[in-house]
C-alpha positions as CSV (number, residue, x, y, z in Angstrom):
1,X,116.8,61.3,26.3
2,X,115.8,58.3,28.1
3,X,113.1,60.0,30.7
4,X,110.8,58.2,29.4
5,X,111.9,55.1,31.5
6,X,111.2,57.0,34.4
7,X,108.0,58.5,33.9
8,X,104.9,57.0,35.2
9,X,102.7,57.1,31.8
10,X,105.6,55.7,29.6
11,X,107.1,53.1,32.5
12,X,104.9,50.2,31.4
13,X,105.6,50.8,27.7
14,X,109.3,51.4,27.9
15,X,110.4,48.3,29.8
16,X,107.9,45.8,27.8
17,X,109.0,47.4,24.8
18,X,112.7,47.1,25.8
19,X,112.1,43.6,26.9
20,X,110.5,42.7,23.7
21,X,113.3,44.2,21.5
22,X,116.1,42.4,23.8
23,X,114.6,39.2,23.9
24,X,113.7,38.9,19.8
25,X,117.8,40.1,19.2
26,X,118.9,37.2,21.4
27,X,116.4,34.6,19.6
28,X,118.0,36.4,16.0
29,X,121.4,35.6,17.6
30,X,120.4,31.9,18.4
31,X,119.3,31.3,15.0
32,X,122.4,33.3,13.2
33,X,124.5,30.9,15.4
34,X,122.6,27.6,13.9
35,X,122.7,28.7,10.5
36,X,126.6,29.5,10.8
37,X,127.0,26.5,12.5
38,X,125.9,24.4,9.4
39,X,127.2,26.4,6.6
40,X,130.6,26.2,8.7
41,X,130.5,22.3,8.6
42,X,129.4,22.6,5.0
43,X,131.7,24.6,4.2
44,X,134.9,22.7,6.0
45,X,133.6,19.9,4.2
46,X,134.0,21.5,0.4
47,X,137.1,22.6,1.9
48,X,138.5,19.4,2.3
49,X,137.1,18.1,-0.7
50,X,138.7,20.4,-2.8
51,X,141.8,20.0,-0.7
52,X,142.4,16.4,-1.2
53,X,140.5,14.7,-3.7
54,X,138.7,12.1,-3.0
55,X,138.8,12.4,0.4
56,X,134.9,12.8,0.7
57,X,132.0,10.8,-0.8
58,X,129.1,11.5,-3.5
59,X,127.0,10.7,-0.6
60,X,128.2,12.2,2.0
61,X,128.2,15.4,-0.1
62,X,124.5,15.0,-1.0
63,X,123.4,14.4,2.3
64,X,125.2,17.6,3.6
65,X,123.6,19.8,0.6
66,X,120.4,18.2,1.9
67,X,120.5,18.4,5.2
């Protein structure tokens, strides 16, 4: 199943490919990580909010939804 990795004609291909595939899933992971990073902070912030009112401000909420 995975000869192709061996073979001379497909060597070049298969490790550029695989290299290329790799490296573009760790960038998706990076971003994934940023993006969950700020809807968790968000998030914890509505959280509280709605936890104990008044406890945030109209501003700090706008600048959150706009950052």
């Amino acid at each position: 199943m995975f000869r192709f990795f061996t073979q001379r004609h497909w060597l070049l291909w298969s490790w550029i490919g695989s290299a290329i595939i790799l490296s573009s899933l760790w960038i998706q992971v990076k971003i994934d990580v940023k993006i969950n990073e700020w809807f968790g902070q968000f998030y914890d912030m509505i959280q509280k909010a709605l936890g104990a009112p008044n406890s945030i401000t109209i501003e700090e909420y706008w600048a959150s939804l706009l950052s």
